[in-house]
VMD Tcl script that draws the C-alpha trace (Angstrom):
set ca {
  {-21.63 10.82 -17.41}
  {-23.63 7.69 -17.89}
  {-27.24 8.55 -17.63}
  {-27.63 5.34 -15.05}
  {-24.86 6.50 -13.24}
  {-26.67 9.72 -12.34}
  {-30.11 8.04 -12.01}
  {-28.85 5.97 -9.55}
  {-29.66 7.11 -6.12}
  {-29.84 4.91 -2.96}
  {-31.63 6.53 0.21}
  {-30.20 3.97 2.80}
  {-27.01 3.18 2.48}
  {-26.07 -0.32 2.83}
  {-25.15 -1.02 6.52}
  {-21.32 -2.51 5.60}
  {-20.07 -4.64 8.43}
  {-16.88 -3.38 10.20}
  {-14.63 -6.16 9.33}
  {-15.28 -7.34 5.22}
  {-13.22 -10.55 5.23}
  {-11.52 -11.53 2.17}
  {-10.92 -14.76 1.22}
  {-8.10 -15.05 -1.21}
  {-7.41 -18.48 -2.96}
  {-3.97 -17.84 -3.42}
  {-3.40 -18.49 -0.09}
  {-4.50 -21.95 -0.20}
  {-2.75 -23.07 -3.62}
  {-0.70 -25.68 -1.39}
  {-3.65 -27.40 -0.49}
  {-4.97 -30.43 -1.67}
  {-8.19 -29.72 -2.31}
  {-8.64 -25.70 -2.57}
  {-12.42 -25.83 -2.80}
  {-12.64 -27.99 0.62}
  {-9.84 -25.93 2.71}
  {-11.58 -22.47 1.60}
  {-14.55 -23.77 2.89}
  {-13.12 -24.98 5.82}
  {-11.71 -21.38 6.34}
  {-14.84 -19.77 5.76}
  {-16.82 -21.24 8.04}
  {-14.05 -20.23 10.83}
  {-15.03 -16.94 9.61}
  {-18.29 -17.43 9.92}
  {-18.32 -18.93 13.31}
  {-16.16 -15.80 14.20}
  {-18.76 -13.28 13.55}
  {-17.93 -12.38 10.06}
  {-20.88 -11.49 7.97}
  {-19.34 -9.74 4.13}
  {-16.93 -12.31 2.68}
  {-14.76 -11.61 -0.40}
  {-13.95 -14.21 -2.66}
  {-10.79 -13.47 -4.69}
  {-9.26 -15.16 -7.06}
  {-6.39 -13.37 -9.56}
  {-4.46 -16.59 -11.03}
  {-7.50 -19.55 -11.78}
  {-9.65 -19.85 -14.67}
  {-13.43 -19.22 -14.74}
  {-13.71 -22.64 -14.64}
  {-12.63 -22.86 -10.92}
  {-13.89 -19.77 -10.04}
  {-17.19 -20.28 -10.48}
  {-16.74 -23.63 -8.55}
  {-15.20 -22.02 -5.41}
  {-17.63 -19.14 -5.57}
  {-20.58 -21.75 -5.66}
  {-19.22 -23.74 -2.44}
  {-18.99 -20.24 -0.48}
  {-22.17 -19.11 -1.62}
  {-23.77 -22.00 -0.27}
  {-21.84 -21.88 3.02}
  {-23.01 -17.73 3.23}
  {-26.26 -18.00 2.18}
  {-26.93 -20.77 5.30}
  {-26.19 -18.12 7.33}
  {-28.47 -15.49 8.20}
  {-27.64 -11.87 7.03}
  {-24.37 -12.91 5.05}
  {-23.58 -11.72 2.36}
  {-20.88 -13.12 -0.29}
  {-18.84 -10.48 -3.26}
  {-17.06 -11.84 -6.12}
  {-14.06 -10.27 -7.02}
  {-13.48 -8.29 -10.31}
  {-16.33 -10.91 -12.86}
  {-20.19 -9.70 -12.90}
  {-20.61 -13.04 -14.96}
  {-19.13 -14.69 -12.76}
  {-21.44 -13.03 -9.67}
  {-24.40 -14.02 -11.25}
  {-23.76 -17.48 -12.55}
  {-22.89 -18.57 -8.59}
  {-25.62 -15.90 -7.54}
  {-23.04 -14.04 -5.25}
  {-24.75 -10.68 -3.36}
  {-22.51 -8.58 -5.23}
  {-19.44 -7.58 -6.95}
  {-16.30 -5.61 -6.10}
  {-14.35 -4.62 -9.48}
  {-11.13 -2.69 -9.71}
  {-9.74 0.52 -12.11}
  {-8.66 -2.19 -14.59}
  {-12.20 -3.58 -14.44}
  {-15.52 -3.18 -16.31}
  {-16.85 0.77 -15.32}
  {-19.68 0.35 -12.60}
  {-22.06 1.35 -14.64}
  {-21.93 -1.32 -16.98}
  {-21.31 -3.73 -14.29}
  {-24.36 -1.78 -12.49}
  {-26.62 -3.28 -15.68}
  {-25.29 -6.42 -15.56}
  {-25.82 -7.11 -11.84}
  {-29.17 -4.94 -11.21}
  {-30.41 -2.94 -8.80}
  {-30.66 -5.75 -5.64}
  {-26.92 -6.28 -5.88}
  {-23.70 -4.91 -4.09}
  {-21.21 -2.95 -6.17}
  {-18.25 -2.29 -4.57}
  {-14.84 -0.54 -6.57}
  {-11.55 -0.03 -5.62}
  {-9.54 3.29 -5.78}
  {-6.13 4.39 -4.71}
  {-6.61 8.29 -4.53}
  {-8.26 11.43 -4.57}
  {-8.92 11.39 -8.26}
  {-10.67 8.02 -8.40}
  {-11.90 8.51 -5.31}
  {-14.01 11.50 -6.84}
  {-14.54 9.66 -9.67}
  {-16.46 6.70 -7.85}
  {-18.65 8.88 -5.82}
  {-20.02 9.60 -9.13}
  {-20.79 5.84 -9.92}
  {-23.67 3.89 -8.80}
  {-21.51 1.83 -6.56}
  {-23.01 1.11 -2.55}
  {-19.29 1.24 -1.75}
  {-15.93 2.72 -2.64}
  {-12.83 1.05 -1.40}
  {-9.68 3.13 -0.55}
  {-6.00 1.75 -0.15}
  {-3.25 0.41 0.11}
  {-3.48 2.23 3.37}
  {-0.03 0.59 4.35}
  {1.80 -1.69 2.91}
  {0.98 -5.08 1.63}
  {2.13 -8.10 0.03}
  {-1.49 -9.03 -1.04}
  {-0.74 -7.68 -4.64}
  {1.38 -8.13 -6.81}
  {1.99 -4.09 -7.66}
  {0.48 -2.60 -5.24}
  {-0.27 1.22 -5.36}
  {1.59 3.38 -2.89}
  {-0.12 3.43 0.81}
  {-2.16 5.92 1.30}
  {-1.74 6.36 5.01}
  {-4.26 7.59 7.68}
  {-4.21 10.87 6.22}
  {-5.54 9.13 2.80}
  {-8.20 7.58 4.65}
  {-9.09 10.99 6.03}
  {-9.13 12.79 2.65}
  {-11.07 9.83 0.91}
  {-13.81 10.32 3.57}
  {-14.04 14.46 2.84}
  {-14.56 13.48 -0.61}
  {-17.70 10.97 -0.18}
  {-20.24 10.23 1.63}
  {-20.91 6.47 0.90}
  {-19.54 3.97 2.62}
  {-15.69 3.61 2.53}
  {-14.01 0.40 3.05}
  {-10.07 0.73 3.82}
  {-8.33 -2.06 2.74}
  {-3.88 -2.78 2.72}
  {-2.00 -3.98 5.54}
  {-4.47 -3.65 8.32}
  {-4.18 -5.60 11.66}
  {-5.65 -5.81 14.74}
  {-3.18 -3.84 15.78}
  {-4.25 -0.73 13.57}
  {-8.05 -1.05 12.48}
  {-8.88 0.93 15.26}
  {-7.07 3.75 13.79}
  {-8.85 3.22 10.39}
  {-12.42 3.37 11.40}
  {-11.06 6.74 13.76}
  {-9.84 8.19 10.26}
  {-13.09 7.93 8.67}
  {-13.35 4.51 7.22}
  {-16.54 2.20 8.15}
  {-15.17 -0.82 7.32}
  {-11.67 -2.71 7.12}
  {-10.92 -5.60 4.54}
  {-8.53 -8.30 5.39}
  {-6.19 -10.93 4.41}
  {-3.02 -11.90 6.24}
  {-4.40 -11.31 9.76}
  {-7.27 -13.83 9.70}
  {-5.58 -16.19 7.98}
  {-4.40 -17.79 11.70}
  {-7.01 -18.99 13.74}
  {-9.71 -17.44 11.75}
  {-12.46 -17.64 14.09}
  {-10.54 -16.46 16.71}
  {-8.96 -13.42 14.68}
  {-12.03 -12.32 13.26}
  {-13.94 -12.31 16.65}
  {-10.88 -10.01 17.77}
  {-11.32 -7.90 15.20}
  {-15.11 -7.47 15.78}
  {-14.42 -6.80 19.20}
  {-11.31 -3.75 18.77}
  {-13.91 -2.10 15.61}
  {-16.76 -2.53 18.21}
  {-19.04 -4.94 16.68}
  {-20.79 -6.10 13.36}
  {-21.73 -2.43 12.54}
}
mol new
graphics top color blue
foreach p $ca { graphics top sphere $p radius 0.5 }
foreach p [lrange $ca 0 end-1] q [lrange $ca 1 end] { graphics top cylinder $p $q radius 0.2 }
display resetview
């Protein structure tokens, strides 16, 4: 094991929100300007409640990335306790001076991103089963994502979903905080945090009326925390 991997102990835990909102630019490639309408769409969050925002971006170039990242940073860091991840680039999380990072299996290891990024800064990774799931509660990560826990059309190949039983086995295997993320709704996050999960990430279902879905949300998971 990496000897910062097993240095790396955190006595409090970061508090993760209930709802971690993910802001995907794919889904705004028809608009005109990308930058302005993922603002627009993040302050809707915002105004919603939402306070951990994921900024995801699989098809643009580092180039634009950095650009977007920088516009929702600024928008985040006007509000008080919000907090902004980049998606899979620890470059990229500094150079817009994001709050963290979320990387998947295909991804630099946490530890190395862990040096990269420092001590101060979320690290968030994504696993799809028992295996990784053990794996990552070896890692100096503050989070460990688990999913698809059903369905989704978010990714291109998407592992197979997990189910609530997945969530349920993910949580016997760590004790830091688990974000579920694939095909959750309003009409099922309820059922997610039951199974063990502390937080939900989402897509599709904020994607109409933002402000209003994510305040819905808050209110079915019980809150910010």
């Amino acid at each position: 094991m990496d000897p910062m991997a097993s240095a790396f102990t955190k006595s409090d835990a970061p508090p993760l929100p209930r709802l971690y909102a993910i802001t995907d630019r794919d889904c705004f490639a028809t608009e005109a300007d990308v930058t302005a309408a993922m603002a627009a769409y993040a302050r809707q969050l915002l105004a919603g409640g939402v306070t951990l925002i994921q900024y995801r971006n699989k098809s643009g170039d580092a180039r634009e990335m950095l650009r977007h990242a920088r516009e929702l940073q600024r928008l985040c860091a006007g509000s008080s306790g919000v907090r902004l991840i980049m998606n899979d680039r620890a470059d990229l999380c500094l150079a817009a001076d994001c709050d963290g990072v979320h990387v998947g299996q295909e991804d630099l290891l946490p530890p190395a991103v862990r040096r990269l990024v420092g001590a101060s800064r979320w690290v968030g990774v994504s696993t799809h089963d028992a295996e990784q799931v053990r794996e990552a509660n070896q890692w100096p990560v503050d989070y460990i994502a688990i999913g698809p826990v059903f369905p989704t059309a978010s990714r291109a190949n998407p592992s197979p979903a997990i189910g609530l039983k997945g969530v349920c086995a993910a949580r016997r295997l760590t004790a830091k905080p688990l974000v579920a993320i694939g095909g959750i709704t309003r009409s099922n996050c309820r059922a997610i945090i039951d199974a063990g999960a502390d937080s939900v990430a989402v897509i599709a279902d904020l994607l109409r009326e933002p402000r209003m879905a994510a305040a819905e949300f808050l209110q079915i998971l019980g809150g910010a925390h």
